[in-house]
C-alpha positions, 0 to 999 in steps of 0.5 A, a space after each residue: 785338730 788345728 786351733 782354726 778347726 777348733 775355734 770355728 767350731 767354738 764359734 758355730 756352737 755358741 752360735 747355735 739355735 736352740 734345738 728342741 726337736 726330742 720331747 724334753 731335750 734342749 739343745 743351746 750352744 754346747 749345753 744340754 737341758 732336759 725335762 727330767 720327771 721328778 724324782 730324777 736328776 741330769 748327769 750333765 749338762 755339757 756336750 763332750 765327746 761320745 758322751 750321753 746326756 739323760 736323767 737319773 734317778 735319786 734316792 737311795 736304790 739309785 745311789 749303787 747304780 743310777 737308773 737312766 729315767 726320762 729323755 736321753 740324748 747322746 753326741 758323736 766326738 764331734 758334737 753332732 748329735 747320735 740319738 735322742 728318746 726316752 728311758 724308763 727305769 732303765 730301758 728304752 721305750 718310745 720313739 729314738 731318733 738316730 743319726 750319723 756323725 754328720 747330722 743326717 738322720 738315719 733311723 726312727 725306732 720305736 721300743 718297749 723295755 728295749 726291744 724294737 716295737 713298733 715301727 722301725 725306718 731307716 733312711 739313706 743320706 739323701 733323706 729317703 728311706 731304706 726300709 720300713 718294718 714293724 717289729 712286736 716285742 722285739 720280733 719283726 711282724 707283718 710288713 717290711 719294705 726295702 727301697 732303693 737310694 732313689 726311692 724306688 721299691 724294691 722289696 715287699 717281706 711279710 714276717 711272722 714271728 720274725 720269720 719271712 713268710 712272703 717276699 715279692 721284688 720289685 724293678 722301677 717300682 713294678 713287681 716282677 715274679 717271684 723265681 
């Protein structure tokens, strides 16, 4: 990176607004502050390269291997963020919100234990969505649907159990039959 690149981007951090769009996360500058429960700790607070800023737990069991618990948020090399939602005991739980090295959100996903349970979208670049499904404990149940860059529907899939039980297509958003 020539000093120019790294001094403009010096200059953007520090002069960026406070972000707080993750329940517990603050984002300010090239700093990190979250709401850690108690009992627990932050690892850091800088932002760095592929780096993951979270809350530990404290204690003595957590002195060997530290236990990720509360919000965890993580960055591209470039300092955008990458992820961001919450730990407990060590797994992810709750609503994730992912997004690419350019800032663009990608995806929403809710877990339990790390498992996808819930809803789960993801979006193109534009902003629109690709898909949405429902997952329960991991497995994709009931309805996904798959949409085109422009918004368009292009597929409906019934899951049961993580197997598709039912798909219907669809041109310009008008179901067609099913072959």
């Amino acid at each position: 990176m020539n000093l120019t690149r790294f001094f403009s981007l010096c200059l953007a951090m520090s002069a960026a607004p406070v972000l707080a769009n993750e329940a517990g996360i603050t984002i300010s500058g090239g700093t990190v502050r979250l709401d850690c429960p108690a009992g627990t700790v932050q690892n850091t607070t800088k932002i760095s390269k592929d780096t993951a800023v979270f809350c530990r737990k404290t204690g003595k069991q957590a002195a060997n291997e530290p236990t990720r618990h509360g919000p965890y948020v993580a960055f591209w090399p470039n300092g955008q963020k990458q992820a961001a939602g919450q730990t407990k005991d060590g797994f992810q739980v709750g609503r994730w919100t992912f997004w690419d090295a350019n800032g663009v959100k990608t995806g929403e996903t809710e877990f339990l234990r790390d498992n996808y349970n819930g809803a789960r979208i993801e979006y193109y670049a534009n902003g629109n969505k690709k898909t949405e499904q429902q997952w329960v404990n991991g497995k994709r149940e009931g309805l996904a649907v798959a949409y085109s860059e422009d918004g368009q529907k292009v597929a409906e899939m019934h899951y049961q159990g993580d197997r598709m039980v039912k798909e219907q297509r669809f041109v310009n958003g008008k179901p067609v039959a099913n072959k």
